[in-house]
N, C-alpha and C positions, 0 to 999 in steps of 0.2 A: 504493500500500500504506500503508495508516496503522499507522505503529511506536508509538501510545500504549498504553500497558503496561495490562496490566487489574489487575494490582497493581505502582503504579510504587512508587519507593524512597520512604520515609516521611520527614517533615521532620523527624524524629528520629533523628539517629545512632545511638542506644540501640535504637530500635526496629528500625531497619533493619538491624542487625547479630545479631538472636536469631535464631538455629537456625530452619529453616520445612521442611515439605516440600518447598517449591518451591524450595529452594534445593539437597537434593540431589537431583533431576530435572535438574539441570543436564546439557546432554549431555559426553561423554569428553572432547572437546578442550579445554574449558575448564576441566576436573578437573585442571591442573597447580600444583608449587609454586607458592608465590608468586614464589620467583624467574622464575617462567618469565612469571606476570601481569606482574614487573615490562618483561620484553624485551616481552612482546605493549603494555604501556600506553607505552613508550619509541615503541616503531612506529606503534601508533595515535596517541596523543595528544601526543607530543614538536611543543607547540606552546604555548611559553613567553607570545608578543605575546597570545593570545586569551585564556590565562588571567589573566596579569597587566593586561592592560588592563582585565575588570572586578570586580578586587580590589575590595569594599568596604567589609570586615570580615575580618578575619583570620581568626576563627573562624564563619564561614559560609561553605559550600563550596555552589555554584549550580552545579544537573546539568541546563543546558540544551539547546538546540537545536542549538547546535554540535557538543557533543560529540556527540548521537548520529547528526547529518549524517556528523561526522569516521568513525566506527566502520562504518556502513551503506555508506560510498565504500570501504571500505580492507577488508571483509570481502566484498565484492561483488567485488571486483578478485582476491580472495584465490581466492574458492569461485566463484566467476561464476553469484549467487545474492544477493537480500538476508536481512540474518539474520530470524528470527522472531522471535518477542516472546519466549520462554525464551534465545535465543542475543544479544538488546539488551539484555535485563535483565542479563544475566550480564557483559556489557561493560561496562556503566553503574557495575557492582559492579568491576570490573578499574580500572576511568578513577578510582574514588572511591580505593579502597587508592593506588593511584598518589599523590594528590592529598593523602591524608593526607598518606604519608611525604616530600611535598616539604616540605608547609607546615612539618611536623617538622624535616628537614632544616633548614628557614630561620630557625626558631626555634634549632634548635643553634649554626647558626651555619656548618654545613659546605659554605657556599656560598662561603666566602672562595676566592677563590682560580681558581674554578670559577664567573666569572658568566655567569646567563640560559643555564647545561645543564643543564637539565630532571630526563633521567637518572642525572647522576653526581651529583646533592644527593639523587637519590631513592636510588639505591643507597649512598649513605654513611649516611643514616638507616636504611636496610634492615640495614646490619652494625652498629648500634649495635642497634639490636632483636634481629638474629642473635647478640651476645655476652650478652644475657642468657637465650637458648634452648639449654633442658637437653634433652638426653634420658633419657627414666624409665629406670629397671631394666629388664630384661625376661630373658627364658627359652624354651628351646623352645617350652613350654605356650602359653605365648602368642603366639609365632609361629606354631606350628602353626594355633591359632585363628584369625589373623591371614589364612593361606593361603588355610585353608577359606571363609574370605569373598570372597577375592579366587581363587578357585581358574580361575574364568573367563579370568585371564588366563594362566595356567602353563597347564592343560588343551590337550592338541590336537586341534584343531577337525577335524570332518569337513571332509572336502577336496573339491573335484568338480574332472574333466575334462570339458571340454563343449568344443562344436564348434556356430558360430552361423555358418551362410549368408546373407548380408547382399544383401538384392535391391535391387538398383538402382532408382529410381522410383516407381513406387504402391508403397506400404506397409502398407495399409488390411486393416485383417484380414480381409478376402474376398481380396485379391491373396495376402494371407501365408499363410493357407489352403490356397491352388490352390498355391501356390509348394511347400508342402510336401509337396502329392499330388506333383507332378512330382521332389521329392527321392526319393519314399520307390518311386518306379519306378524312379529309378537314370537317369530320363533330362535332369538338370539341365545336362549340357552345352553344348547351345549356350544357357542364360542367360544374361542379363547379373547375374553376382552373383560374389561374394567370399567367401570364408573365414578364419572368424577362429579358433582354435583357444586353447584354453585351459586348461592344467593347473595341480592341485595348489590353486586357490583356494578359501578357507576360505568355511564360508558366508556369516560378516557381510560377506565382500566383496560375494559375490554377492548378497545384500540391499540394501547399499550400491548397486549400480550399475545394479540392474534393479527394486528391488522387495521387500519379503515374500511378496506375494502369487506371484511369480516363481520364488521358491527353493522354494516349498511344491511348488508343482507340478512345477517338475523334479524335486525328488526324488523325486515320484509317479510322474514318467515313466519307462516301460522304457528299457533302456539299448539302445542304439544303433539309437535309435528316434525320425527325425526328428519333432518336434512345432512347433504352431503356440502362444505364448504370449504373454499379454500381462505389457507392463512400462507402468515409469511413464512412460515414454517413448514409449508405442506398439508395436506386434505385432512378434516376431521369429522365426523359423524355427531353430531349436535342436535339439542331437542330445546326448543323455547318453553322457557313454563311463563312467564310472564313478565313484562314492563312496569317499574312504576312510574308513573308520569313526574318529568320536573315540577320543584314548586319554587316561586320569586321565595327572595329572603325579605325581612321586612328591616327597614332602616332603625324604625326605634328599637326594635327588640337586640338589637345587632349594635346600637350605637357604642357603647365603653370599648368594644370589642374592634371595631372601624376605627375608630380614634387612636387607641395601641398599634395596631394596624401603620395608620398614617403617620402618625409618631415613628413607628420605627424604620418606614421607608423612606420619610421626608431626612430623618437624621444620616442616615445610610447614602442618600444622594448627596447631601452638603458634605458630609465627611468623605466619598468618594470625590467630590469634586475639590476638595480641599487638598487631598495626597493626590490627584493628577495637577494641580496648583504647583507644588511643590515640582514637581516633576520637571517643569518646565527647564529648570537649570540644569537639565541634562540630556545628554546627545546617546539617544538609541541605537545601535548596531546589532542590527541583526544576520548572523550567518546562515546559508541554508541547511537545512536540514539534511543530514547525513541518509544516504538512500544503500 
């Protein structure tokens, strides 16, 4: 798999750090605080000897081959998958934040004490940036607005129960086919196959685990009516038992809840924008990526 980016990071911190589409395509996992960048770049990257060994300018930070070896072993081991080039880029971006607020750190000074831990110089630069992030005024009005954009994640999702008969051996959508004529006469007993049973899961799961293409057509399908489908995985034998319909969430009931919410993405941006602030005072190099 070659992980060279079709738009890699720019040798300009300036540049690399302006608003882009592609940067909010980012997918959900990696939409967290920074705080949360800094535990994922402590896990990834907490590897002091590879950076300090080729320190050659304080103020040039090199995004090479290493780090994205380092992120592609430790997300493969995570997701049992290597990432794509929107989910390398977005590391690359996690490993750089990290990387400012050492160097910051080490400029402070608040290494004393704490030598060659990666971590605790990055999070003591991170609460010196945290003591100068305010948060604005704000008001229902603007909560509410706040909701409505984010209303995807208050909303309850339609739900499915389903029921997948797992045949043992050939798998081949001609076997999955025939398997599901013999379901649907009731004479699947002496098979060699399994059942897996499954309530209450929202769709993005069932997306997540089989497919879009997968969800579309169960929902198409009559309920409790074995069918033959395909996943991204290959053919399965599936039986609908029923939908629950989504329901709206309701603002007041939700509100403490939205508030915490925007409280902690609104701080999460100013302090993201704060350490790419910082950043500015330094010249990005990026090498490609070893193939």
């Amino acid at each position: 798999m070659n992980h060279t980016l079709s738009k890699p990071l720019p040798t300009s911190a300036r540049e690399e750090y302006a608003p882009t589409a592609r940067q909010h395509g980012l997918t959900r996992w990696l939409r967290e605080p920074l705080l949360h960048f800094l535990l994922l770049g402590a896990l990834l990257f907490a590897v002091d000897h590879v950076v300090n060994g080729r320190v050659d300018d304080p103020h040039t930070i090199r995004v090479d081959a290493s780090v994205d070896e380092q992120a592609i072993q430790v997300f493969k081991a995570a997701r049992g998958r290597e990432p794509n080039e929107e989910e390398l880029y977005a590391l690359r971006k996690v490993w750089l934040d990290n990387e400012v607020l050492y160097r910051e750190g080490l400029a402070l000074g608040v290494d004393k004490g704490d030598p060659a831990i990666r971590e605790r110089v990055i999070f003591k630069a991170l609460s010196v940036v945290d003591s100068n992030v305010k948060l604005p005024p704000f008001d229902d009005n603007l909560l509410r607005e706040w909701f409505e954009k984010h209303r995807a994640k208050y909303d309850e999702p339609a739900r499915f129960d389903l029921q997948e008969a797992v045949l043992v051996g050939d798998r081949s959508e001609a076997a999955v086919r025939a398997f599901v004529e013999t379901l649907r006469k009731g004479t699947a007993g002496e098979l060699n196959a399994g059942l897996r049973v499954f309530k209450g899961r929202p769709r993005s799961n069932i997306v997540q685990s089989y497919g879009d293409e997968f969800a579309k057509a169960l929902e198409q399908s009559s309920s409790r009516e074995w069918v033959a489908l395909p996943t991204r995985d290959g053919w399965r034998a599936v039986q609908l038992v029923s939908i629950s319909q989504p329901r709206p969430a309701n603002f007041e009931a939700l509100r403490n809840v939205v508030m915490q919410d925007w409280t902690d993405a609104t701080m999460a941006e100013q302090r993201t924008a704060a350490v790419r602030g910082l950043a500015r005072k330094y010249i990005v190099k990026l090498e490609p990526v070893a193939k």
